[in-house]
Structures are given as C-alpha cells and as structure tokens.
C-alpha positions as a Markdown table, in Angstrom:
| # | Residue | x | y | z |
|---|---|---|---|---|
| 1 | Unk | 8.1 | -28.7 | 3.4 |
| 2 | Unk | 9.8 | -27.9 | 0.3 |
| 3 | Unk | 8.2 | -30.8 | -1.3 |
| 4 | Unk | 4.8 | -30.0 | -0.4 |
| 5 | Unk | 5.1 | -26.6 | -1.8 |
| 6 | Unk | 6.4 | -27.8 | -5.5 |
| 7 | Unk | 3.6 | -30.5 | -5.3 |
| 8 | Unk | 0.6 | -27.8 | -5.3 |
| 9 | Unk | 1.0 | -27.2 | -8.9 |
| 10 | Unk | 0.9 | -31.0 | -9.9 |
| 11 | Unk | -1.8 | -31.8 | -7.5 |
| 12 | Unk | -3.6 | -28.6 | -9.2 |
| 13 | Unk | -3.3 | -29.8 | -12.5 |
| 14 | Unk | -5.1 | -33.5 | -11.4 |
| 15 | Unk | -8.6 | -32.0 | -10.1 |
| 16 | Unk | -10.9 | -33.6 | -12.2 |
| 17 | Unk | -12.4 | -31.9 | -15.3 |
| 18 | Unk | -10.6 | -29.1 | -14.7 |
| 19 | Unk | -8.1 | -26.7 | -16.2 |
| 20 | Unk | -4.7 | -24.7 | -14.4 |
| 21 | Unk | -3.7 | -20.6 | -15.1 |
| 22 | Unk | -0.7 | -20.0 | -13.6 |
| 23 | Unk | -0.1 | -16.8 | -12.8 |
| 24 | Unk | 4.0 | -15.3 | -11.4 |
| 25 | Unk | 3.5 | -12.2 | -9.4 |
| 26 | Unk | 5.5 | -10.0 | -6.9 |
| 27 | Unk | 4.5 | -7.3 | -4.7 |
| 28 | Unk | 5.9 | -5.1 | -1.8 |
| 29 | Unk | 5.6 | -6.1 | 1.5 |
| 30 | Unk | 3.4 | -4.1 | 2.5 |
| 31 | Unk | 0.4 | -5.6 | 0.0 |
| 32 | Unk | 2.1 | -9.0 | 0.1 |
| 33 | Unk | -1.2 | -10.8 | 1.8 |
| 34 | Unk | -3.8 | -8.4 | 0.2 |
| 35 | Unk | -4.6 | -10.4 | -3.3 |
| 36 | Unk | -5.5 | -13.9 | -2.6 |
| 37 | Unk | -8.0 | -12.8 | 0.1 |
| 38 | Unk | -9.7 | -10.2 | -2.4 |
| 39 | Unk | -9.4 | -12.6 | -5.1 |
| 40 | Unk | -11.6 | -15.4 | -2.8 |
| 41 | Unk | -14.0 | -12.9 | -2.1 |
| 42 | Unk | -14.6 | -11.8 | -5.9 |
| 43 | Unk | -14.8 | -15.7 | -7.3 |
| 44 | Unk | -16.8 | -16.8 | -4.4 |
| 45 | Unk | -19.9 | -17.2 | -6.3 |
| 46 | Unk | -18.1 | -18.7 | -9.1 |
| 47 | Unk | -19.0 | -22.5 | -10.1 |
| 48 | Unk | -15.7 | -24.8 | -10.3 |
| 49 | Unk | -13.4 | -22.1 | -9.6 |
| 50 | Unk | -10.7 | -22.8 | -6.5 |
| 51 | Unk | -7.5 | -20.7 | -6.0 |
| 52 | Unk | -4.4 | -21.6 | -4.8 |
| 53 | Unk | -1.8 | -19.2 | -3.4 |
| 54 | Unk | 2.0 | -20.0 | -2.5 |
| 55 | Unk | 5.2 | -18.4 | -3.1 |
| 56 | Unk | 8.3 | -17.0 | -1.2 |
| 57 | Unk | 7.5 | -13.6 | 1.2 |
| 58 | Unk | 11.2 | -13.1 | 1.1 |
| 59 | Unk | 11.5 | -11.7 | -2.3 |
| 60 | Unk | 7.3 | -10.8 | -2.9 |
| 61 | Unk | 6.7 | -13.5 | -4.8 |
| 62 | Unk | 3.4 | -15.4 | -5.4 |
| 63 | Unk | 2.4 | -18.3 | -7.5 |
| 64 | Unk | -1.4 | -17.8 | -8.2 |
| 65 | Unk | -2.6 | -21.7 | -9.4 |
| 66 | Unk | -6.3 | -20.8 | -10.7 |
| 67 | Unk | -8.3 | -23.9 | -11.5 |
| 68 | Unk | -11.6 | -23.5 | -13.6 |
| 69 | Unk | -13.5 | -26.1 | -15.6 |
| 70 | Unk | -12.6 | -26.8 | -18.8 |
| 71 | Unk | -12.5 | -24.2 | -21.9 |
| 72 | Unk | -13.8 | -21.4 | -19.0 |
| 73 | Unk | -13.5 | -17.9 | -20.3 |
| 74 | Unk | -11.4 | -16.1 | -17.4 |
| 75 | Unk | -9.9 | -13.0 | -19.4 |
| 76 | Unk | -12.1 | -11.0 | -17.2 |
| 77 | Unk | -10.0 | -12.4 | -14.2 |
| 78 | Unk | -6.8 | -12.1 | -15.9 |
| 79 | Unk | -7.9 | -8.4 | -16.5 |
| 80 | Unk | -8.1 | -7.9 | -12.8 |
| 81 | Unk | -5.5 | -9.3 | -11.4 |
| 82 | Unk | -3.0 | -7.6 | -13.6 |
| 83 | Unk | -4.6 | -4.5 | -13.2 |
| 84 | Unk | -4.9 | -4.9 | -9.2 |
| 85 | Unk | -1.0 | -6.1 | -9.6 |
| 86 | Unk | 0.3 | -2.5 | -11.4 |
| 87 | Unk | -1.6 | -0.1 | -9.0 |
| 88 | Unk | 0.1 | -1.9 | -6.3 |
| 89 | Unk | 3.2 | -1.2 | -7.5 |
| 90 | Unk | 3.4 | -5.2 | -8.0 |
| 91 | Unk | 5.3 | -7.2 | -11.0 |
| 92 | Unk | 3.9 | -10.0 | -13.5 |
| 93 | Unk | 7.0 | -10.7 | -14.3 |
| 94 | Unk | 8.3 | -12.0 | -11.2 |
| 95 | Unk | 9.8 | -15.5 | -10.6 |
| 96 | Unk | 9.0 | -17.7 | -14.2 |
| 97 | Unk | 8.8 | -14.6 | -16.8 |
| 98 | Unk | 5.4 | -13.9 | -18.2 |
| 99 | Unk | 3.6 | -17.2 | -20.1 |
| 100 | Unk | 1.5 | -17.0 | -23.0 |
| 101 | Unk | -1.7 | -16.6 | -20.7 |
| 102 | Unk | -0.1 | -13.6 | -18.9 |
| 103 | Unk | -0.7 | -9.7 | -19.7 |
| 104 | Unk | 2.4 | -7.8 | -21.4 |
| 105 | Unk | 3.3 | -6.0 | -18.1 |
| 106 | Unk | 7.2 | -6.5 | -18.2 |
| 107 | Unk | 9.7 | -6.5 | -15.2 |
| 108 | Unk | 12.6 | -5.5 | -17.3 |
| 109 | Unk | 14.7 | -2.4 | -15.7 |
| 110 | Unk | 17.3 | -2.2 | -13.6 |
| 111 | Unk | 16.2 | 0.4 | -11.5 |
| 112 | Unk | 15.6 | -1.2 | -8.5 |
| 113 | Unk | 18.1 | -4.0 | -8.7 |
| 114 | Unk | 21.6 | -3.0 | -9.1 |
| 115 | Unk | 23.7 | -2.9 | -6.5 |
| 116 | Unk | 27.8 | -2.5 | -5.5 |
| 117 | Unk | 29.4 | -4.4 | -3.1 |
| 118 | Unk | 28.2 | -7.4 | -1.9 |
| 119 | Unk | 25.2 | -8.1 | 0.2 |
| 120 | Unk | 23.9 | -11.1 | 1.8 |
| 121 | Unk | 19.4 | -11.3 | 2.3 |
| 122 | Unk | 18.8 | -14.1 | 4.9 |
| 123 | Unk | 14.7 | -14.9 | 5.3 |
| 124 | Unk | 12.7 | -17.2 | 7.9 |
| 125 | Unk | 9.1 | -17.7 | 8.7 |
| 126 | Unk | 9.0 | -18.3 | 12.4 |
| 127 | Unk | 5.1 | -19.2 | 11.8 |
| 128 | Unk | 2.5 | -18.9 | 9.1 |
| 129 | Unk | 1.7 | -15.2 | 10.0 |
| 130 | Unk | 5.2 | -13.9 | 11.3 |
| 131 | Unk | 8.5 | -13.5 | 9.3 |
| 132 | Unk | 11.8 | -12.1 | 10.1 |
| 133 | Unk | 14.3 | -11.2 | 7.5 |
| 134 | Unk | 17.7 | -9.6 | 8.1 |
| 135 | Unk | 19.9 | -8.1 | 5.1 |
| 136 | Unk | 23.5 | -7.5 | 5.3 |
| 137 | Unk | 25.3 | -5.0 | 3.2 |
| 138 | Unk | 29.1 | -5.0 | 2.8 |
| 139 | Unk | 30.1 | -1.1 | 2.0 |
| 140 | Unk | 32.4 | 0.2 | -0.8 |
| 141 | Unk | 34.0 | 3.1 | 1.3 |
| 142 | Unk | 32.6 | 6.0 | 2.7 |
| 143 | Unk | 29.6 | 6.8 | 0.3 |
| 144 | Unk | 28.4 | 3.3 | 0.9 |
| 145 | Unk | 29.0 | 2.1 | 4.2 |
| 146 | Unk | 28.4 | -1.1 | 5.4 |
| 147 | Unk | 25.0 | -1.3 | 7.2 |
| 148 | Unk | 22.9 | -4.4 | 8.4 |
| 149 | Unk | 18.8 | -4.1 | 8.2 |
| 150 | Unk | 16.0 | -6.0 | 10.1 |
| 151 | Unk | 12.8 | -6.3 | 9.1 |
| 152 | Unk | 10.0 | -8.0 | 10.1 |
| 153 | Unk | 6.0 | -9.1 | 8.9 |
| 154 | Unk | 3.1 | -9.8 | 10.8 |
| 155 | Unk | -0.3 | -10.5 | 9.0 |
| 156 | Unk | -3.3 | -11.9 | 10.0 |
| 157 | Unk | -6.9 | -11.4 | 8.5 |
| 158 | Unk | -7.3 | -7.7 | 7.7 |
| 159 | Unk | -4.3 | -6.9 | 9.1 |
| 160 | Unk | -0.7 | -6.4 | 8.5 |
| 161 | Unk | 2.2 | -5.0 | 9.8 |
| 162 | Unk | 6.1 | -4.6 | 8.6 |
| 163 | Unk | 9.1 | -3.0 | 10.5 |
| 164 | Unk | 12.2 | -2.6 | 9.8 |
| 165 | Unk | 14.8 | -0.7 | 12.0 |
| 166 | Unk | 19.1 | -0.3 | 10.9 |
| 167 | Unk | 22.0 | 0.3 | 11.8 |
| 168 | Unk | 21.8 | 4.1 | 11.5 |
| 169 | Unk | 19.2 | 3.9 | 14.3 |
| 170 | Unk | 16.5 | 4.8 | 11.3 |
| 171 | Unk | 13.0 | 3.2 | 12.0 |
| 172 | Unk | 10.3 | 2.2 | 8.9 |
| 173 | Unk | 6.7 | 1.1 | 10.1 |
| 174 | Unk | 4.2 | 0.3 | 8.2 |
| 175 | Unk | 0.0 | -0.9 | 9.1 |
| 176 | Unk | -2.3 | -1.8 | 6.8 |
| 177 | Unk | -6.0 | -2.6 | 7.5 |
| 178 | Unk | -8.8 | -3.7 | 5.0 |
| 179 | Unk | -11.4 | -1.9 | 5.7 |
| 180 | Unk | -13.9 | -3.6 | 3.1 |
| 181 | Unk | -13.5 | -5.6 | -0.4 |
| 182 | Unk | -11.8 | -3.1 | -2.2 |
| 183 | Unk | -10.9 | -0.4 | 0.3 |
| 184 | Unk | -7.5 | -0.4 | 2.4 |
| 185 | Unk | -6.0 | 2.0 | 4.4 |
| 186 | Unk | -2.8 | 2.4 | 5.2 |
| 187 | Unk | -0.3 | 4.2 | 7.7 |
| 188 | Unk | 3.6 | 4.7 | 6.9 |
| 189 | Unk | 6.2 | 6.4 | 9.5 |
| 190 | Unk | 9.6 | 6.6 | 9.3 |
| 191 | Unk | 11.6 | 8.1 | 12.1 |
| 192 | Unk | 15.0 | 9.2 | 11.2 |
| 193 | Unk | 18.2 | 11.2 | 13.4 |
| 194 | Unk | 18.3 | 12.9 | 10.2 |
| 195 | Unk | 16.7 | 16.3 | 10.1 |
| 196 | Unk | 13.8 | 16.9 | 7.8 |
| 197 | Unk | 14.0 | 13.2 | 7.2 |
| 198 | Unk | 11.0 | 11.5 | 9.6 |
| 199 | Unk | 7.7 | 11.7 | 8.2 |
| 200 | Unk | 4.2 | 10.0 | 8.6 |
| 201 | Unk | 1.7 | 8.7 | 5.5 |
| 202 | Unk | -1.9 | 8.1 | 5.6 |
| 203 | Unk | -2.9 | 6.4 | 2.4 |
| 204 | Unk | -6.1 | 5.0 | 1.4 |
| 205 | Unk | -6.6 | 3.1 | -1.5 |
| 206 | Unk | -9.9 | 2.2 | -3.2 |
| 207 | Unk | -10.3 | -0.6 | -6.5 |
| 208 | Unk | -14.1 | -0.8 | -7.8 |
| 209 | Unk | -15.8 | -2.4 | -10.3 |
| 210 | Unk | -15.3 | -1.2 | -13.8 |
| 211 | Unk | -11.5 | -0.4 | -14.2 |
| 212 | Unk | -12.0 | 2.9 | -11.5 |
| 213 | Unk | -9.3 | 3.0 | -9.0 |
| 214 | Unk | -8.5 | 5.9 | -6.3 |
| 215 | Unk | -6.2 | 6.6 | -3.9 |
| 216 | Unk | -5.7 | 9.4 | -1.4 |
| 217 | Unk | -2.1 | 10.2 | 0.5 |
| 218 | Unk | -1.3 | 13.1 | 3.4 |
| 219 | Unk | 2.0 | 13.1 | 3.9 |
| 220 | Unk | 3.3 | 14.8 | 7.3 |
| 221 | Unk | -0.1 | 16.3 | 7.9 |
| 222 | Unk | -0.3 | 18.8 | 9.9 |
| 223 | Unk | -4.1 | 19.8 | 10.8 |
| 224 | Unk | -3.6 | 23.1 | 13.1 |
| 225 | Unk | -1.3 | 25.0 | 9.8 |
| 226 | Unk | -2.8 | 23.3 | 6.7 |
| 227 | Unk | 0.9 | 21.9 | 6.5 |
| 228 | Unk | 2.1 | 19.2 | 4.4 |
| 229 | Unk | 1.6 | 17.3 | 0.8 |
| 230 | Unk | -1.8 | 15.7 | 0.0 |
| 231 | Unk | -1.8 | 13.9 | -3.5 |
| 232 | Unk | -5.4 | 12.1 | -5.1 |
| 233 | Unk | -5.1 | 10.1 | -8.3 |
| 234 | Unk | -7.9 | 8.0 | -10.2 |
| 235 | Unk | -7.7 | 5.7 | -12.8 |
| 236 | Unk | -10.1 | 4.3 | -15.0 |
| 237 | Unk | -10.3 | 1.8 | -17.6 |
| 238 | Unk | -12.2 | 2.9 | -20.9 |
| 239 | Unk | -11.8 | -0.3 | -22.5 |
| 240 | Unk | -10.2 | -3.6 | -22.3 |
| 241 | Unk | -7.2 | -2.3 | -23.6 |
| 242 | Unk | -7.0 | 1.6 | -23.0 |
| 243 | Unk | -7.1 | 3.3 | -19.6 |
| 244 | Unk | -6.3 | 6.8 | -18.8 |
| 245 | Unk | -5.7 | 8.2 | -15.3 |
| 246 | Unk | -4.5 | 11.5 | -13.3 |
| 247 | Unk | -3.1 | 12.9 | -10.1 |
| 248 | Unk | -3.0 | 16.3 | -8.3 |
| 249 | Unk | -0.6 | 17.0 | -5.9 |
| 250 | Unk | -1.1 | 20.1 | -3.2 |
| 251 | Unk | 1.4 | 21.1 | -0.8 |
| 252 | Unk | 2.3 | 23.8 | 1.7 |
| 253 | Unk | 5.7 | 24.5 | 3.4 |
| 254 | Unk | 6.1 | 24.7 | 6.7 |
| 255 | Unk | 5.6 | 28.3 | 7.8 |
| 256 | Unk | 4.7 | 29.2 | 3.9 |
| 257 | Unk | 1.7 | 30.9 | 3.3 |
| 258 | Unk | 1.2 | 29.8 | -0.3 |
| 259 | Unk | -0.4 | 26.9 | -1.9 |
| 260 | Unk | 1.7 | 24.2 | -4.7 |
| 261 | Unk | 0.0 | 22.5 | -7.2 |
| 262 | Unk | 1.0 | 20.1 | -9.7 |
| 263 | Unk | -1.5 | 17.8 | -12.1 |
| 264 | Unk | 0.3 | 14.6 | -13.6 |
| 265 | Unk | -1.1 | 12.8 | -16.4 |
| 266 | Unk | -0.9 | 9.0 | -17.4 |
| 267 | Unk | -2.6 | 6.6 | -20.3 |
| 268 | Unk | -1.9 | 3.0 | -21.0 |
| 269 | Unk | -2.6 | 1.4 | -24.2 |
| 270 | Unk | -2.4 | -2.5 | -24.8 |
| 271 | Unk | -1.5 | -3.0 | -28.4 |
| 272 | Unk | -1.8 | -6.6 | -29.1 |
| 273 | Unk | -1.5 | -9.4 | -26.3 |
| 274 | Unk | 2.3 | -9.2 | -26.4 |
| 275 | Unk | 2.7 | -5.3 | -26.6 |
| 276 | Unk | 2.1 | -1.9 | -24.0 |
| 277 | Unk | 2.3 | 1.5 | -24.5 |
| 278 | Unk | 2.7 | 3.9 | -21.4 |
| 279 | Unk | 3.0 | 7.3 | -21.0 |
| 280 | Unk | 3.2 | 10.3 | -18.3 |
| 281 | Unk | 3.1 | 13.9 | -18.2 |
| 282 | Unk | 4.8 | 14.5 | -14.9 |
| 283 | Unk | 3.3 | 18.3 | -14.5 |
| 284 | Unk | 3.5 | 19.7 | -18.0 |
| 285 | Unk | 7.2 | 19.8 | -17.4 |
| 286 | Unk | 8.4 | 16.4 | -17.8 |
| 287 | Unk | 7.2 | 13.4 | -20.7 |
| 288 | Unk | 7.7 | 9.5 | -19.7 |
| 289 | Unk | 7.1 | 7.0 | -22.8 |
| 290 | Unk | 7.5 | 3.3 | -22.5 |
| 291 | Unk | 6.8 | 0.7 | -24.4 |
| 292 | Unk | 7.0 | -3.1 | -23.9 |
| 293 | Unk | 7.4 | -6.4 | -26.2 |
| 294 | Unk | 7.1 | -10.0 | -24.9 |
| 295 | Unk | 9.5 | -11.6 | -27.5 |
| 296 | Unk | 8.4 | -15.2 | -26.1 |
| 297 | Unk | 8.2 | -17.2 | -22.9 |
| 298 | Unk | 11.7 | -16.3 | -21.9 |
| 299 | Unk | 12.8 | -13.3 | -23.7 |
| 300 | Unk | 11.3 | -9.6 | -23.1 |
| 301 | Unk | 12.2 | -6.1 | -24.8 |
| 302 | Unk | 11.3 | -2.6 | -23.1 |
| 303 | Unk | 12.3 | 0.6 | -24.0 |
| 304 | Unk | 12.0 | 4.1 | -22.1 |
| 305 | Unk | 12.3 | 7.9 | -23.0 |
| 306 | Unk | 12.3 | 10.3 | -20.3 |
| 307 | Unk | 12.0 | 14.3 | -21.8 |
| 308 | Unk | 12.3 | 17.8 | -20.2 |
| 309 | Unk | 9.9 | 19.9 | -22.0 |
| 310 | Unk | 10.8 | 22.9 | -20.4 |
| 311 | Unk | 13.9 | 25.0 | -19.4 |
| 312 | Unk | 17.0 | 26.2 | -21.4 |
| 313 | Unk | 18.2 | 22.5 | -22.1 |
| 314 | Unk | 15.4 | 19.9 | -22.9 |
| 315 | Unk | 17.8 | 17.1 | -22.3 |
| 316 | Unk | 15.6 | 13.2 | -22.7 |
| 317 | Unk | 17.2 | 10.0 | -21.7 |
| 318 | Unk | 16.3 | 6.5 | -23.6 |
| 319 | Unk | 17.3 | 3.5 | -22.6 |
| 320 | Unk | 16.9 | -0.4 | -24.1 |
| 321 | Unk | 16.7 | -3.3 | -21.7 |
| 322 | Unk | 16.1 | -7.1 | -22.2 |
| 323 | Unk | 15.0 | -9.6 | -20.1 |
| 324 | Unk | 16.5 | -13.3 | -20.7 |
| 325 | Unk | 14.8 | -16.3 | -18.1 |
| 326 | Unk | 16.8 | -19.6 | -18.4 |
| 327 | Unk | 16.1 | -22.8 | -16.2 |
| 328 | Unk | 17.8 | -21.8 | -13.3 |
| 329 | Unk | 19.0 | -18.0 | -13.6 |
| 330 | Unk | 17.4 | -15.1 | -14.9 |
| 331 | Unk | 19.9 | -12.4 | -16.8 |
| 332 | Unk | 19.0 | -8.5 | -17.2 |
| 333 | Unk | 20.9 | -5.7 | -19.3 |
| 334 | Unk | 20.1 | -2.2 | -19.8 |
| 335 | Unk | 21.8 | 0.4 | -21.8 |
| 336 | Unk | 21.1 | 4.1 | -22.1 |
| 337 | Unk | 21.9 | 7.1 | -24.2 |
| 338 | Unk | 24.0 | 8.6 | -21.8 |
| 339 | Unk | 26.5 | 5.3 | -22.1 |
| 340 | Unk | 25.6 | 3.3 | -19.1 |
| 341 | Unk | 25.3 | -0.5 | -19.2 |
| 342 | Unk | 24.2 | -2.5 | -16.5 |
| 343 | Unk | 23.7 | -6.0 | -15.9 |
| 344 | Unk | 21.9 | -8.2 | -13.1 |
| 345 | Unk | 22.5 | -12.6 | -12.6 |
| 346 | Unk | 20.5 | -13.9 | -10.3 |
| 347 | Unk | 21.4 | -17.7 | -10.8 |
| 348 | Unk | 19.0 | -20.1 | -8.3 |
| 349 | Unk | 22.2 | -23.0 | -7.0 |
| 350 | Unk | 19.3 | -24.7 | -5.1 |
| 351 | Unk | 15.7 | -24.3 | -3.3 |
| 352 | Unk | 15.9 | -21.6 | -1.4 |
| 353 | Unk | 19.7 | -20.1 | -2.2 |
| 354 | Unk | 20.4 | -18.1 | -4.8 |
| 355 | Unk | 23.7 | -16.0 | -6.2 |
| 356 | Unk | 23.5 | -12.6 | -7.3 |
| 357 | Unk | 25.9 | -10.8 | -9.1 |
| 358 | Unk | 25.2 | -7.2 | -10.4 |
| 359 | Unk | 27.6 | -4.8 | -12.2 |
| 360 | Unk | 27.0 | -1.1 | -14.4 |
| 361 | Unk | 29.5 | 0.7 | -16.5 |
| 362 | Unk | 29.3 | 4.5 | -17.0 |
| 363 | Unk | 31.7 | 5.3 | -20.1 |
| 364 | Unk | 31.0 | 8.9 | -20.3 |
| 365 | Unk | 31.9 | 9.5 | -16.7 |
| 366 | Unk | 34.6 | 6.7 | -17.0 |
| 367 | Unk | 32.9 | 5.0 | -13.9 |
| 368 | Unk | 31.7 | 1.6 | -12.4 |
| 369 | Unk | 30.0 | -0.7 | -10.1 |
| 370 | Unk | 30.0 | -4.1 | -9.3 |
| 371 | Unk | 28.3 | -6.0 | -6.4 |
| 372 | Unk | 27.8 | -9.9 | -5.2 |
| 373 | Unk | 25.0 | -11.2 | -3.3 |
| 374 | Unk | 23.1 | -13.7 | -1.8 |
| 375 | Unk | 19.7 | -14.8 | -1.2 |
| 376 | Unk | 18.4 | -17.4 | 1.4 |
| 377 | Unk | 15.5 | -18.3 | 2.2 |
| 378 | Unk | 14.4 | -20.9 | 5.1 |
C-alpha cells in the first residue's frame, strides 16, 4: 500500500505532454475531505487538467498532484487553493515546506505544537471512508494529568462526521454537510461535566467567485431569550495581492438584558511571491501584525507583534520563529520578548512512524517544559 501511494507522484509526472504542481497542505478534520471534491467540480470543464489527491488523515495532510499541459498558466488555481486553504484554518506549509510554486503562507509558530510530557498519536483507517485514531498523553503531575482521547472520522460524499470522547467523560461532535459548490454548513457540540463548559455551533460557510468569502456562527443559541453569541465575517479580495476583510460579533448573557458588540478588522497584503503582510484589529483594543519571509525551499522566517492599545499599560509581545525542513525531520524555534524559547523535532524514523520531541524555556519566570512523542500511522 505504502508503495502505491509514493508511486502517484512518479506515475503523475509520466502522463504524456503534461506538467506536475505539487501542492503540501493540511487542514482540520473537520474540512479534511472538503477540497479535492470542490476542486473537481471547479476544473471540470478544464482541457488536460486531472487532480490527484493523497496524504495521511492522521495528521491533516494532503498532497495535491495537479497535472496540466505543458507551459499552462494556473496562478488562478494556485490563488484559490491557498486562499480556500487560510479560511479554513488549513496550512501550506504542511508536510515538504512550501516549493517555489507555492504562496508565502508559512506554518512557522509554535502555538499549537508544543507540548510537555510525552504523548503517543496512534492512527488506522479501518476503510476508505472511516478512521479511528486514539492519542495517549502521559501527565506531568496534577495540572497535567494523564488523559487518553478517541476520535474518530466518517466521510462520504457530502458528508462528514468526527467524534471524539476522553477520559474526563467530555464529548466533541462534529457534522458537516455541503450543501452546494461553495456553501457548507456545519454543526459543533461539545458536552462537558464541567459547568458552563457544553455548548452547540451552527456555522455556515460560503466561498464565491471573486475573492468574497462569508461565514455565519450561533454559538449556544437560544431562540425563546435572544441568548447567545452570533459572529458574521466577510472577506474579499481587491486584488491579486491585497484582501481586506471584517467581523462583528453580538452577544447576550444569559438572563442580561443588554446587547455586546465588537467589530474586528483584518487586511492581507502579498509583497512579492516570497513575502506576506497581515494585520488585525481585534475590536479597537487590541493590534495583530505578522509578517512572513520564505528564505528558500527549506528555510522560512515569521515574525509577530501583538499590542494593547488601550488601558493603563499597553504592554505588545513580538516574537521571531524559523522554520528549518531537512530530509527526514523538520525543526522549529521561536523566541519572544518576554524571554521564552521553544523548540519542536519532529524527525520521520520510517513510513508512517515518526519521533517528536518538543521543549520551551521561560527565563523571566525561571520555568520549563519538555515533552516526547510519537506518531503512528497504519
């Protein structure tokens, strides 16, 4: 099987007359199967063009192989995908690093990778539509105890469905259902023995022609009081390189009379094909600047300032990560301005097994972390 799979991209590359763009993504879960079907339905008309999907549902990745005939202008269709990618909360940078054909969207932080203790992801497809994963996590004492997790992905033509359930008897559902090309909706629950914990999400998410993309959320609803958090955001592109975009956010407390509003605001500006520039004003209170380098193939740069404009102390955070992608491992690092330094290994042993190990140093606080891990996949 394993054979097969690394074959696609050779067998790609030998259609006649033709030409390959690769293209490394990951996503959540939850939009894991959307892509490749939309992608089909958008290039269906299109002369010479095949697509070829593959990848590893374990960790979100997918391989995109896009065959076109020779000296085919597809910059349109390497606009889309990358923009379909980031408002799906998806990476570019996901398996191989980004190649010279790619969009500078960087996976760089640490954010959601650092980890302490050790932990152990385990991954099998029991068929082509159903997948069980279970994830062990060994605890470092009482703020981190040791939990175990099972999850588990069902999808099939417009529909797909993830569970997961723990040890703390906490339960995460999720239902998504394409509705049309271009419009999903989506249903989130999570039921918790934690009060004020449990909640329920109706999404719906919308991707036209033109850049324009909208998305609706109620979060915990509640029809009879007017209860609950409803959020709307649009984002449009004005040009091939600029797009600007913003979200309101409503919501009324339980047994609250009065109405909260917030307004964020976000642009995104492509400098050259190797360079981005984000930024986000989170309610007129808070200012989020990025800004991203693709060094080469293997190496990426991405710094981040985070500012309080309001309030007796406007404190801002910056922090400087790297990205380094070697034949078998992938290293990241990140340091801040308030003196932290983190650093993730994942080093792939063989197909299907790899070896994590993740640590962070806080030397204001005089504090640290340090976990080990391991991925399977079968």
């Amino acid at each position: 099987i394993w054979g097969r799979r690394e074959g696609i991209p050779e067998a790609c590359s030998k259609v006649p007359g033709s030409q390959v763009h690769k293209y490394d993504l990951s996503f959540p879960a939850s939009v894991y199967y959307d892509l490749i079907p939309i992608l089909k339905k958008k290039l269906e008309t299109a002369e010479g063009v095949r697509i070829f999907g593959f990848g590893h549902v374990g960790d979100g990745n997918v391989h995109i192989n896009l065959t076109t005939p020779k000296n085919k202008e597809i910059k349109e269709i390497s606009d889309f995908i990358f923009e379909w990618t980031s408002i799906n909360g998806g990476s570019v940078s996901a398996e191989h690093g980004i190649g010279q054909a790619k969009r500078n969207q960087l996976n760089v932080s640490l954010t959601n990778l650092l980890f302490e203790g050790g932990k152990a992801d385990l991954a099998k497809g029991l068929s082509s539509n159903f997948q069980v994963a279970h994830s062990f996590t060994l605890g470092t004492g009482t703020q981190q105890p040791s939990s175990y997790n099972f999850a588990s992905i069902f999808a099939s033509g417009k529909h797909l469905c993830h569970g997961m359930v723990d040890t703390a008897g906490n339960f995460q559902g999720k239902y998504h259902y394409s509705l049309m090309e271009g419009l999903i909706g989506k249903l989130q629950t999570m039921i918790s023995n934690q009060p004020g914990q449990s909640m329920v999400q109706i999404e719906g998410d919308w991707i036209g022609n033109g850049g324009t993309s909208f998305n609706f959320k109620a979060i915990n609803p509640n029809p009879m009081d007017g209860d609950g958090i409803f959020t709307c955001s649009l984002m449009q592109s004005l040009s091939k390189s600029f797009a600007v975009g913003a979200e309101v956010i409503t919501q009324k407390i339980l047994n609250s009379s009065a109405l909260e509003h917030g307004v964020n605001l976000g642009m995104k500006f492509r400098v050259n094909d190797n360079s981005t520039f984000t930024t986000t004003l989170q309610q007129f209170v808070a200012l989020q600047t990025s800004y991203h380098h693709r060094v080469s193939e293997k190496v990426e740069l991405a710094t981040e300032m985070q500012m309080l404009l309001v309030g007796p102390r406007k404190d801002a955070v910056t922090s400087v990560g790297a990205k380094f992608e070697y034949r078998q491992a992938v290293l990241r690092a990140q340091l801040d301005s308030t003196g932290r330094v983190g650093m993730v290994l994942e080093e792939k042993l063989f197909p299907g097994f790899s070896f994590l190990l993740s640590g962070e140093i806080d030397h204001v606080r005089s504090q640290s972390r340090f976990g080990v891990g391991i991925t399977m996949e079968n």
